[in-house]
MDAnalysis code that builds the backbone (N, CA, C; Angstrom):
import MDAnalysis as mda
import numpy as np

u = mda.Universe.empty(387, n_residues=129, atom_resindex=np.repeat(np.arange(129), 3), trajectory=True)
u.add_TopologyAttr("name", ["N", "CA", "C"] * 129)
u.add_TopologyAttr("resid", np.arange(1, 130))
u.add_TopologyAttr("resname", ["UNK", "UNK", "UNK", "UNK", "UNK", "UNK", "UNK", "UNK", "UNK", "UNK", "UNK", "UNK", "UNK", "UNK", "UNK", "UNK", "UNK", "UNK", "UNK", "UNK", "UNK", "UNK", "UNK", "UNK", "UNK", "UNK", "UNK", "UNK", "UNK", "UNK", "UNK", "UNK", "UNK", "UNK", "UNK", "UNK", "UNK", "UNK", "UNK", "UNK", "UNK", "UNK", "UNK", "UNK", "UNK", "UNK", "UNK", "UNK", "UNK", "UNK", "UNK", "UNK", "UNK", "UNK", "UNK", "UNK", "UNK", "UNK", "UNK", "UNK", "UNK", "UNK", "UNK", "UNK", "UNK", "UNK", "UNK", "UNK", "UNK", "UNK", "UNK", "UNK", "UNK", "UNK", "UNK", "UNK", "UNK", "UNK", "UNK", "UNK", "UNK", "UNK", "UNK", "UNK", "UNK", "UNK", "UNK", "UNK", "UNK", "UNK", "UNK", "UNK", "UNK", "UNK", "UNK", "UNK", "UNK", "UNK", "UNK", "UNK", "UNK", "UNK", "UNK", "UNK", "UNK", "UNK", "UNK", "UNK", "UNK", "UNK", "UNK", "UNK", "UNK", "UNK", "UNK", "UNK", "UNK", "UNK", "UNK", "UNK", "UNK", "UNK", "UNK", "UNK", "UNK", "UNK", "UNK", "UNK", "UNK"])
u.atoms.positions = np.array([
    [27.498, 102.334, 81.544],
    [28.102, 101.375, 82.449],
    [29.517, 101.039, 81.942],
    [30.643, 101.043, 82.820],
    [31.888, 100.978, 82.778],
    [31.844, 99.130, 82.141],
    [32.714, 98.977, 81.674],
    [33.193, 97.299, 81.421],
    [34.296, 97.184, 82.490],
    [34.193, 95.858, 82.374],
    [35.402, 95.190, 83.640],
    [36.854, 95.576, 82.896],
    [37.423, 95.462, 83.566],
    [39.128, 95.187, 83.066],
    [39.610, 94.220, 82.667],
    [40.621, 94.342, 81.328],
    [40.668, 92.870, 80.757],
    [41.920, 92.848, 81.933],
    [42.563, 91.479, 82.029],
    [43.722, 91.780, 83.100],
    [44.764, 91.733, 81.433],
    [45.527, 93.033, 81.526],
    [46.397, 92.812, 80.788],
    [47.981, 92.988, 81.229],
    [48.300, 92.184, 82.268],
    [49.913, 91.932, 82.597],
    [50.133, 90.781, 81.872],
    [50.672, 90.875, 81.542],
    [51.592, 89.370, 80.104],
    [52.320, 88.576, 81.255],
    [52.379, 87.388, 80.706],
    [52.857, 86.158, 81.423],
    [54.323, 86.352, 80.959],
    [55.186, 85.387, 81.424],
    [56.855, 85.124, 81.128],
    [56.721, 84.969, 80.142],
    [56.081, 83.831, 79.483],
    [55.925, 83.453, 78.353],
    [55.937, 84.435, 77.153],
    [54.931, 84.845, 77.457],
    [54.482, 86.151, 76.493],
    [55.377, 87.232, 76.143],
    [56.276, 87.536, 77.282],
    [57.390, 88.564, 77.369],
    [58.362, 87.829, 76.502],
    [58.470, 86.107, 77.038],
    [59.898, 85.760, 76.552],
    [59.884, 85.883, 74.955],
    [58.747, 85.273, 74.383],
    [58.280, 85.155, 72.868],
    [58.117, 86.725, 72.580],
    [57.780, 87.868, 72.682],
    [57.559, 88.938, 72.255],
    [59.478, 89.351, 71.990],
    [60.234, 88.725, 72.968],
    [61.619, 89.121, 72.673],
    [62.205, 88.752, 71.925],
    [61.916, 87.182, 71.645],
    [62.622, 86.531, 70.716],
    [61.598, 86.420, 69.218],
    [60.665, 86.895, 69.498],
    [59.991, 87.193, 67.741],
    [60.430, 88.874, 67.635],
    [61.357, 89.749, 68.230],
    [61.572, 90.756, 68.040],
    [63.074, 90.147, 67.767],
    [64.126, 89.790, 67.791],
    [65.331, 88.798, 67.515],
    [64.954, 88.551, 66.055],
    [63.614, 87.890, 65.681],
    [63.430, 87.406, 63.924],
    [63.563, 88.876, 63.441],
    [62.485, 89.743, 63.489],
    [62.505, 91.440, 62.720],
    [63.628, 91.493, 62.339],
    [64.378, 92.082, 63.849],
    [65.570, 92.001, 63.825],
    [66.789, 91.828, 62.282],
    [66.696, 90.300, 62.524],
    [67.185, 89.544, 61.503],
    [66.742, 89.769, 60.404],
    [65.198, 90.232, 59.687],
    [65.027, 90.446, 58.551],
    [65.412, 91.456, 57.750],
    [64.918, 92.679, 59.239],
    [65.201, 94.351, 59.163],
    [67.158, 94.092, 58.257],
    [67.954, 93.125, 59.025],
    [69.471, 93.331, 58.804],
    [69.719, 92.949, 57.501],
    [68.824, 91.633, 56.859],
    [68.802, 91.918, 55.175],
    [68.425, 93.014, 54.728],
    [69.171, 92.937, 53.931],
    [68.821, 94.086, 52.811],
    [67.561, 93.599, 51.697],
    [67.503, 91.963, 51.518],
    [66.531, 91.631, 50.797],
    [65.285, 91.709, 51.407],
    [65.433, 91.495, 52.681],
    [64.224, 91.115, 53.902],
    [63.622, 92.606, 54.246],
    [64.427, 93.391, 54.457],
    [63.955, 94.503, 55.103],
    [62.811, 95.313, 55.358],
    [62.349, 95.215, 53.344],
    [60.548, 95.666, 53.702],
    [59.979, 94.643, 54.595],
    [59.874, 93.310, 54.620],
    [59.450, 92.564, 55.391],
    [59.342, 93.251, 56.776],
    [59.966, 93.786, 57.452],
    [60.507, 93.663, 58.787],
    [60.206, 95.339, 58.670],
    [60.036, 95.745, 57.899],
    [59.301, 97.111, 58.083],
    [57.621, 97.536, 57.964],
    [57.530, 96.515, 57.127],
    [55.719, 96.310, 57.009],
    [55.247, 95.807, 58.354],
    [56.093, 95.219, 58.771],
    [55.933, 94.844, 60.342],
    [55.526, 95.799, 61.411],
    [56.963, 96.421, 61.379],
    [57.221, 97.332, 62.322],
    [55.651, 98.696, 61.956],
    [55.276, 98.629, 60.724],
    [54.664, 100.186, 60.332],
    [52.908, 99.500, 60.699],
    [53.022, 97.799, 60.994],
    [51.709, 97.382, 61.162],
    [51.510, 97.183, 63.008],
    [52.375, 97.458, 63.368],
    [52.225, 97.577, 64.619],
    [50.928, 98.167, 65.847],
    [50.553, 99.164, 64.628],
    [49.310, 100.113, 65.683],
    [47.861, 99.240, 65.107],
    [48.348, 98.198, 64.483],
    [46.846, 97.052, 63.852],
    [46.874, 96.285, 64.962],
    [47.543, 96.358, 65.575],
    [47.510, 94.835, 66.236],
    [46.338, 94.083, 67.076],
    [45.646, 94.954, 66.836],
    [44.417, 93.659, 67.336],
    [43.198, 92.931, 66.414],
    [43.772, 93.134, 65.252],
    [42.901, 92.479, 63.831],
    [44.149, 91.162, 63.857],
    [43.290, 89.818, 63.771],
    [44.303, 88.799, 63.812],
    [44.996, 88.969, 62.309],
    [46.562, 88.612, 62.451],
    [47.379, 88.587, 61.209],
    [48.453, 89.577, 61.212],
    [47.758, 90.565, 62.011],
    [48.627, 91.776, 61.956],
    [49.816, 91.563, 62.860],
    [50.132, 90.795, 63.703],
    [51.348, 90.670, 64.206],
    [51.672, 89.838, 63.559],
    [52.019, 89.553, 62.174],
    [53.015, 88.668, 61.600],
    [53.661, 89.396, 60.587],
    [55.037, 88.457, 60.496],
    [55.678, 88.832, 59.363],
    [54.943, 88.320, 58.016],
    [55.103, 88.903, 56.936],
    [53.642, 88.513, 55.601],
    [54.800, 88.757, 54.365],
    [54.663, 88.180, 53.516],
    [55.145, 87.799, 51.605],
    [53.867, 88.364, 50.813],
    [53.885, 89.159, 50.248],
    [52.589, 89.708, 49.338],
    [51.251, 89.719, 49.889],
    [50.953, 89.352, 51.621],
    [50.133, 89.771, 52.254],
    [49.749, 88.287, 53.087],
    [50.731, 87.690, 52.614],
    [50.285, 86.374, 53.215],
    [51.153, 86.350, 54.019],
    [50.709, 85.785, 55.244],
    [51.730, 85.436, 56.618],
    [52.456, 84.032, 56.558],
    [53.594, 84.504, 56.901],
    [54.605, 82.846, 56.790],
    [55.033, 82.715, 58.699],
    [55.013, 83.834, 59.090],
    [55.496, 83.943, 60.394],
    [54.695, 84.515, 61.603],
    [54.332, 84.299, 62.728],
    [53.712, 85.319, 63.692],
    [53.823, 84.813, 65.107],
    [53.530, 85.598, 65.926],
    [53.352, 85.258, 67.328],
    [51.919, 85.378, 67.815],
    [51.986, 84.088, 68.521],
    [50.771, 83.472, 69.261],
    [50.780, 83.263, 70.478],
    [50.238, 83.595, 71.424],
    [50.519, 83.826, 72.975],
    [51.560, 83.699, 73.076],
    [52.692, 84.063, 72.636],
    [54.307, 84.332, 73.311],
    [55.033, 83.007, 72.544],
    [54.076, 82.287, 71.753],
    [55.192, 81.240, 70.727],
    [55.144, 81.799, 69.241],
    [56.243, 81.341, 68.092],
    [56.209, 81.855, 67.010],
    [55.238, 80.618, 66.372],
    [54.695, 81.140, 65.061],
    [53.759, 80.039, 64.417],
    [54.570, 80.359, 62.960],
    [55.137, 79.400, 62.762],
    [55.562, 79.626, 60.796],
    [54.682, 78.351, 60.215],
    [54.642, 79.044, 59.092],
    [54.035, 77.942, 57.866],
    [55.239, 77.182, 56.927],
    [55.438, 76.113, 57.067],
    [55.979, 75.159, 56.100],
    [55.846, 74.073, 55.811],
    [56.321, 73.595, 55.029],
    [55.564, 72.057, 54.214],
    [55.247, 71.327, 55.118],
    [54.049, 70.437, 55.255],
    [53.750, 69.506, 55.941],
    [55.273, 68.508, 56.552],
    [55.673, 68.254, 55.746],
    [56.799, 66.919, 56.337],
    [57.888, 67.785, 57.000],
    [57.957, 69.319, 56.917],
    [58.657, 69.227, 58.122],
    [58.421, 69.795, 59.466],
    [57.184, 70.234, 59.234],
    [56.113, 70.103, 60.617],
    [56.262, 69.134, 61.494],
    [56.123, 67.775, 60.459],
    [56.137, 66.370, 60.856],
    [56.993, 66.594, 61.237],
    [58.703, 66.869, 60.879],
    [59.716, 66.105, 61.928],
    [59.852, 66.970, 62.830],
    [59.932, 68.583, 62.856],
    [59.529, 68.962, 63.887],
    [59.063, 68.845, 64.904],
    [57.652, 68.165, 65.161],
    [56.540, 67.541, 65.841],
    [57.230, 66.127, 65.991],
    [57.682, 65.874, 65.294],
    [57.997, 64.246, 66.358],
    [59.841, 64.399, 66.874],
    [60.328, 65.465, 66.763],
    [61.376, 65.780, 67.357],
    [61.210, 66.097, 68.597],
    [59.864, 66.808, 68.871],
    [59.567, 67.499, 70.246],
    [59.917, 69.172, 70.000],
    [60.430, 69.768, 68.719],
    [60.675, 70.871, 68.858],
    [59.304, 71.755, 68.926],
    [58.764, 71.442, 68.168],
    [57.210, 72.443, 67.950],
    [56.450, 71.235, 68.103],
    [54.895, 71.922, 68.138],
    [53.550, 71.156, 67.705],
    [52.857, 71.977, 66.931],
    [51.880, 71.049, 66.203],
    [50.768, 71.382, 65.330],
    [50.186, 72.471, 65.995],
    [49.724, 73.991, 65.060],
    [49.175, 74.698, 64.963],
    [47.298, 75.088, 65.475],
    [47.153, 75.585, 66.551],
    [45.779, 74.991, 66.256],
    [45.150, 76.322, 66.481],
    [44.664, 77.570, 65.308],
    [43.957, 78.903, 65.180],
    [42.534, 78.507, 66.290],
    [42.272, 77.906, 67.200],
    [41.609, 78.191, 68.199],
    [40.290, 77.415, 67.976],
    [40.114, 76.420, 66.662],
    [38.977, 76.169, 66.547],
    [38.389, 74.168, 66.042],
    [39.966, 74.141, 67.166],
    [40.474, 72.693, 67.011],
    [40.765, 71.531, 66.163],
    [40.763, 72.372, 65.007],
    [41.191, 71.453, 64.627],
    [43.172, 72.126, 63.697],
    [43.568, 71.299, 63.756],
    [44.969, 70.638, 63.740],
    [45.328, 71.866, 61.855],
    [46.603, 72.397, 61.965],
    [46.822, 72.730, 60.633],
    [47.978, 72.124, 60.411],
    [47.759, 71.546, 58.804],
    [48.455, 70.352, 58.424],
    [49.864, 71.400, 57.988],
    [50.450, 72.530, 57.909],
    [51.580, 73.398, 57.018],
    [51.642, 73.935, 58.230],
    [51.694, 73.974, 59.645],
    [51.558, 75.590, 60.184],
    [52.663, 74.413, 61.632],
    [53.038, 75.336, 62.185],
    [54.002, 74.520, 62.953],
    [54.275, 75.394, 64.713],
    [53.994, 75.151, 65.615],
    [54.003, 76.388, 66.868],
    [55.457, 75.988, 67.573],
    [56.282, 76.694, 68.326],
    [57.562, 77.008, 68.940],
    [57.477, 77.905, 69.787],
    [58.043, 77.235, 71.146],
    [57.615, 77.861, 72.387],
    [59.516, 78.541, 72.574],
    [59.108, 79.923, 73.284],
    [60.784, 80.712, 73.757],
    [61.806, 79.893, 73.796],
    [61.973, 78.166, 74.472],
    [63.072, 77.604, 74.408],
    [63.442, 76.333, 73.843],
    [62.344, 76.594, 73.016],
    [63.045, 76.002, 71.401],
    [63.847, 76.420, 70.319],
    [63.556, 75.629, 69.214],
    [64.539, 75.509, 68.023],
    [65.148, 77.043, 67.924],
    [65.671, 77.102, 66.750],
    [66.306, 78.760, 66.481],
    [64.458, 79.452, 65.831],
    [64.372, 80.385, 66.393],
    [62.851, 81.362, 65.543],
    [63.198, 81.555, 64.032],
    [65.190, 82.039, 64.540],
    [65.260, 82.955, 63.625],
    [65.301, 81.886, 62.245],
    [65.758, 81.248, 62.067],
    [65.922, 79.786, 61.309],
    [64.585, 79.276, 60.404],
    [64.113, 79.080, 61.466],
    [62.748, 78.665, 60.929],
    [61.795, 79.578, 60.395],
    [62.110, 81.208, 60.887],
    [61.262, 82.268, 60.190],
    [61.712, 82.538, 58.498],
    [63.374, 82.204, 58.743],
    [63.863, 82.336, 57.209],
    [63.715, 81.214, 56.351],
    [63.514, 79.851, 56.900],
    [62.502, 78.596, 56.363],
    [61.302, 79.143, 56.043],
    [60.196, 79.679, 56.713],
    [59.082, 79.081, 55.997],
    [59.254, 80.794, 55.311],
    [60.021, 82.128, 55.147],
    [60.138, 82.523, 54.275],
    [60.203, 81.971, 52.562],
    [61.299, 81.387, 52.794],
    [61.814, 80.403, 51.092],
    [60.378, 79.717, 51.023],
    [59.710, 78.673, 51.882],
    [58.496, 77.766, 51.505],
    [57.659, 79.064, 51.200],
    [57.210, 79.832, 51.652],
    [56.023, 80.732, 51.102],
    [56.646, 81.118, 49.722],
    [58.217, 81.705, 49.778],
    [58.654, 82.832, 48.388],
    [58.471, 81.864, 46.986],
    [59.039, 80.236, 47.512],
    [58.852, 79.503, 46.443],
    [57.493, 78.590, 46.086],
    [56.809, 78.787, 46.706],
    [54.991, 78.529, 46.347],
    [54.524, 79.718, 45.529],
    [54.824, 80.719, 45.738],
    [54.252, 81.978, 44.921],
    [55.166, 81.459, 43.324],
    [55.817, 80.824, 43.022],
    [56.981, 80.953, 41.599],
    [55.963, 79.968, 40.865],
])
């Protein structure tokens, strides 16, 4: 017996965020320090349906990714917080409701991606020291 069809046409959303988390690569690929970053990326591409695998990752840990068409970075709680009470992002929520206190979501016409992807870069690079 055949299965149904998932409907897979992507929303605006989804398109707009797939463009502008391709804008971060981008930006990492153009460091020279960043670059494996943004190539472990690019070479994890054919994973993509094991969650994690669409993110950018530091020694295997994800600081960056896309989530239905918004970016999700990890950085310190307090500036989640001002984030979140700026109106730029909201709290993180991996689908199982409850709230992540480091993790921060950004929809296509918000803050800079690219900014905040090279933020919670430094917060992940300098937690590992």
């Amino acid at each position: 017996m055949k299965r149904p069809r998932r409907n897979t046409k992507k929303s605006p959303i989804a398109d707009a965020g797939e463009a502008r988390f391709a804008t971060v690569v981008e930006a990492f690929a153009a460091d020279s320090r960043l670059a494996a970053i943004a190539g472990a990326y690019e070479a994890g591409k054919k994973e993509r349906r094991r969650f994690g695998s669409n993110g950018l990752k530091l020694d295997g840990k994800i600081f960056a990714m896309l989530v239905r068409g918004r970016l999700v970075v990890k950085l310190p709680k307090e500036r989640v917080d001002l984030l979140v009470a700026s109106r730029q992002g909201e709290r993180f929520d991996p689908g199982h409701g409850r709230l992540m206190k480091e993790w921060v979501t950004v929809g296509p016409s918000r803050a800079s991606w690219v900014e905040l992807a090279m933020e919670a870069h430094r917060f992940v690079k300098a937690a590992k020291l």
